[in-house]
N, C-alpha and C positions, 0 to 999 in steps of 0.2 A: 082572225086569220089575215094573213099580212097577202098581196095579191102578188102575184110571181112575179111580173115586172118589176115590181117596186123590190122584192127578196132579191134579184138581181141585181138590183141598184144600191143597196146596200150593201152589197156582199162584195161588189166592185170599191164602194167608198174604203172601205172598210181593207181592204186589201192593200190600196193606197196608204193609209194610215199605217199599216204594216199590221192588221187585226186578222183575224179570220172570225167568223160568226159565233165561235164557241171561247176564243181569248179577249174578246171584246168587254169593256166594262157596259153593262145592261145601258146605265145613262146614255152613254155613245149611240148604240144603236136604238135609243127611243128616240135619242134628238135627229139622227139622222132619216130615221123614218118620217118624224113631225115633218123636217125640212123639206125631203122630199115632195111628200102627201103636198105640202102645202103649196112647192115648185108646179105640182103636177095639174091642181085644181087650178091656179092662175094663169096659165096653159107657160109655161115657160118649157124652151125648147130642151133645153139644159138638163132637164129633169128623166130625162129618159138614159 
């Protein structure tokens, strides 16, 4: 289960790109999750 913040931050990314969470191809929003996650664990501010 993906944690709200971060389903926020994706759905924001993802907006930008011109996606919404249901026209998105899966890849996209696995990498942008990874990316996140990975933003969020090395505490970068950006990530939120």
């Amino acid at each position: 289960m993906i944690p709200r913040f971060l389903l926020a931050a994706v759905t924001a990314r993802l907006a930008g790109e011109g996606y919404s969470v249901l026209t998105a191809p899966p890849s996209l929003i696995k990498a942008l999750v990874d990316q996140l996650a990975a933003d969020r664990q090395s505490g970068n501010p950006q990530a939120n």
